[in-house]
N, C-alpha and C positions, 0 to 999 in steps of 0.2 A: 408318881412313883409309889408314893404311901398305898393309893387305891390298888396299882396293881400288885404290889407286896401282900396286904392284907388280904385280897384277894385267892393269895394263892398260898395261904398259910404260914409266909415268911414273916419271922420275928428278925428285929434291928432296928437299925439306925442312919436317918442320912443327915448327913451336916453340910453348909456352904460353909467352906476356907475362906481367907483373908484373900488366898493368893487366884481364886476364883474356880478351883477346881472341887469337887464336892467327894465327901469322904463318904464312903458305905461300909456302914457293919451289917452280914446278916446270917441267919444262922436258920438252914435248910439242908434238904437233899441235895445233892449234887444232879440231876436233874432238875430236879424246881429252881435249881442257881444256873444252869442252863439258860431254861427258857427265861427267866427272869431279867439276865443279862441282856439276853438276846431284845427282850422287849422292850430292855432302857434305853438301849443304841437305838437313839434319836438321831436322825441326822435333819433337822433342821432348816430354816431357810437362813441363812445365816445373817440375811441381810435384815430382815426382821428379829428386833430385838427381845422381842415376847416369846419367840420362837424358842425351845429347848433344842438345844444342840449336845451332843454329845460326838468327841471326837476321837476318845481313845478311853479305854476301861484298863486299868493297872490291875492285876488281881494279886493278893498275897493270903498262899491260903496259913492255916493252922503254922506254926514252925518253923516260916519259909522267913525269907531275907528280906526284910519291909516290913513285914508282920509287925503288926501293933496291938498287944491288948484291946480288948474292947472294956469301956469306962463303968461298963455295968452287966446284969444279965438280964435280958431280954423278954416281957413279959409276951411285945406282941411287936409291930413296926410304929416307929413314929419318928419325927422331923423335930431335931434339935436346933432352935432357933440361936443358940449362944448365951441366953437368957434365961433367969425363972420368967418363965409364967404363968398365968392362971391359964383352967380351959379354957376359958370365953377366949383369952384374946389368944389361944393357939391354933383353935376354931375360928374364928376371925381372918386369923393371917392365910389360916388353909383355904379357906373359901375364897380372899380374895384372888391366893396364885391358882386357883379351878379359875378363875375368873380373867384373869393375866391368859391360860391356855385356851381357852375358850374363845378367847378373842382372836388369840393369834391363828384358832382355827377357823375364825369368821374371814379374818384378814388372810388368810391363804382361800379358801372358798371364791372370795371377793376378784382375788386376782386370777382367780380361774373363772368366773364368772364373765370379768373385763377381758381379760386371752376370749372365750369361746363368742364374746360380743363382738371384739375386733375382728374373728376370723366371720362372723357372720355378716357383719358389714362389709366387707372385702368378697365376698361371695356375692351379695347384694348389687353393688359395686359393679360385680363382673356379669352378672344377670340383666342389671340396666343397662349396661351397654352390650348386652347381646340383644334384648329385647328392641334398643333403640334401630341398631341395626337390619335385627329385623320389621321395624318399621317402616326403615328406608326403603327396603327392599318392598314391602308391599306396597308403598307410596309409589314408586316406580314401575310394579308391575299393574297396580291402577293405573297410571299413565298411559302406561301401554295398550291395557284394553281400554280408556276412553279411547284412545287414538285408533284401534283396531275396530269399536265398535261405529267410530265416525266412518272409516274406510268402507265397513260392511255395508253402512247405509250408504255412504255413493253408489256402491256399487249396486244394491239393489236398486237404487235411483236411477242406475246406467240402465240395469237390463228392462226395469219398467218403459223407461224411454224405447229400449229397442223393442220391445215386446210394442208398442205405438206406433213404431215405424215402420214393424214388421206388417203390423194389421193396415197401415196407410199404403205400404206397398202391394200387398193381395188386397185390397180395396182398387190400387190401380189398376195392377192385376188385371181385374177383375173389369174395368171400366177399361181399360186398352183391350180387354180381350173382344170385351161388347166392340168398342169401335172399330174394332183389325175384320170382326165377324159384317159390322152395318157397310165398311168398306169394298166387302168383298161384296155382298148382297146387291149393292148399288153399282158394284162392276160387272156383275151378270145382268144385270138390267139394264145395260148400255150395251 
């Protein structure tokens, strides 16, 4: 909040409450308290506790009914820990909650990284068993052509045999025709 505050030229203050809701003073345009607002509304993972949540913004401008004095005037934004402190250790604590956000933005990353692994394993998954499938299916249409190609060779086996008996029978042919022809020769000669 302090980064995008400074950021955008906004002077104030935030505080954590006792009661766990965080108090803002800040003192801008009514536009920059626009966008500003708009950029605090966090809606978080709720379930992660590093997570910044933000669930409802109270506004009380200048005058209005709630309205509270602010405790000082504002040279620039900065985070009221409850405490004096020195810079180091306000600098310290800032850096570690970058460090708290930072995480929690690894830990939301993480959990989108394990979502997009689940869905790719499930894809995976679903591809093994199409690919298995199609497996089968080519084991089986192998089958088919050994068995189709044992067939073809009988059959070529068949007609080679007939192509042998075709030449054995015009071989007979061929030898009954000689003896039907020495037959008849030797019946004119009688």
């Amino acid at each position: 909040m302090k980064q995008v505050a400074s950021e955008m030229g906004i002077k104030g203050r935030v505080k954590n409450l006792e009661d766990r809701t965080v108090e803002i003073f800040c003192e801008c345009e009514s536009n920059d308290y626009e966008i500003f607002k708009e950029i605090i509304s966090v809606k978080g993972d709720t379930v992660n506790l590093f997570a910044p949540t933000v669930r409802e913004i109270k506004v009380f401008p200048d005058g209005s009914d709630g309205y509270v004095q602010p405790p000082t005037s504002f040279g620039h934004f900065e985070i009221d820990y409850g405490a004096k402190m020195t810079t180091a250790e306000k600098e310290s604590i800032e850096r570690s909650e970058i460090g708290i956000l930072a995480l929690a933005g690894v830990n939301a990353n993480i959990k989108d990284v394990v979502g997009k692994q689940d869905t790719m394993n499930n894809k995976l998954d679903t591809m093994n068993t199409t690919l298995g499938g199609i497996g089968t299916q080519l084991g089986d249409a192998l089958t088919r052509y050994d068995s189709f190609g044992k067939d073809m060779g009988a059959i070529r086996q068949d007609i080679s045999d007939m192509k042998l008996l075709a030449n054995e029978i015009r071989d007979f042919k061929d030898i009954f025709a000689r003896y039907v022809d020495y037959q008849i020769e030797q019946g004119k000669k009688k």
